[in-house]
N, C-alpha and C positions, 0 to 999 in steps of 0.2 A: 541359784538353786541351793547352796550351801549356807546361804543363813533361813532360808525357809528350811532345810531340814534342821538347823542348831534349833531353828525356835520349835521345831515340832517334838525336836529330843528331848530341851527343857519341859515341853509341855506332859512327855512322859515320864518323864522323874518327877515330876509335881505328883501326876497323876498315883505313882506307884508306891510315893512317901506318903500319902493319903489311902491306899490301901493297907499299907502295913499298918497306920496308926488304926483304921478301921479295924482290923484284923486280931492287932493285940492288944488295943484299948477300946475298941467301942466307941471311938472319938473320931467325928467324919470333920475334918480339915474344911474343907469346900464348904460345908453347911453352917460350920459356926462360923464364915468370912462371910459369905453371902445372905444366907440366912437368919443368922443371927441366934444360934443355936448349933450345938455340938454332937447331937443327935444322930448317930445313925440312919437316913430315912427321910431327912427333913429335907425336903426339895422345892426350892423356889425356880424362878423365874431366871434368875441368875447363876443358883448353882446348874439348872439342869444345860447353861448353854456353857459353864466353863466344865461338865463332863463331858459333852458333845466335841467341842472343842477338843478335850486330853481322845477322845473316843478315835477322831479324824487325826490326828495326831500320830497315835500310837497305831493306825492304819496306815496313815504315809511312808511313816518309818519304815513297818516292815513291808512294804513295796519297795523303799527304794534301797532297800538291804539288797534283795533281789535282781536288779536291774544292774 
């Protein structure tokens, strides 16, 4: 259970170093890897499963913060 939570944690630090960049650059991490553009907004197929992914993530976390 302990390396499913590390990799859920990494997945929220991904997730939240790509909101900052969003937030004070305008620059979406995920869209320009996956997509192939740095866009804001630009959502493919691939980015919308590695935010689903950080989404399920950063919900497991904080259940098993809880527990």
């Amino acid at each position: 259970m302990d390396m499913i939570y590390n990799i859920c944690l990494i997945l929220c630090i991904i997730g939240a170093i790509n909101w900052g960049l969003i937030g004070f650059f305008n620059f979406d991490l995920v869209a320009a890897i996956a997509a192939g553009g740095g866009k804001f907004g630009n959502i493919s197929m691939i980015s919308r499963f590695i935010y689903a992914a950080v989404g399920l993530a950063g919900l497991f976390v904080a259940i098993y913060m809880f527990m």
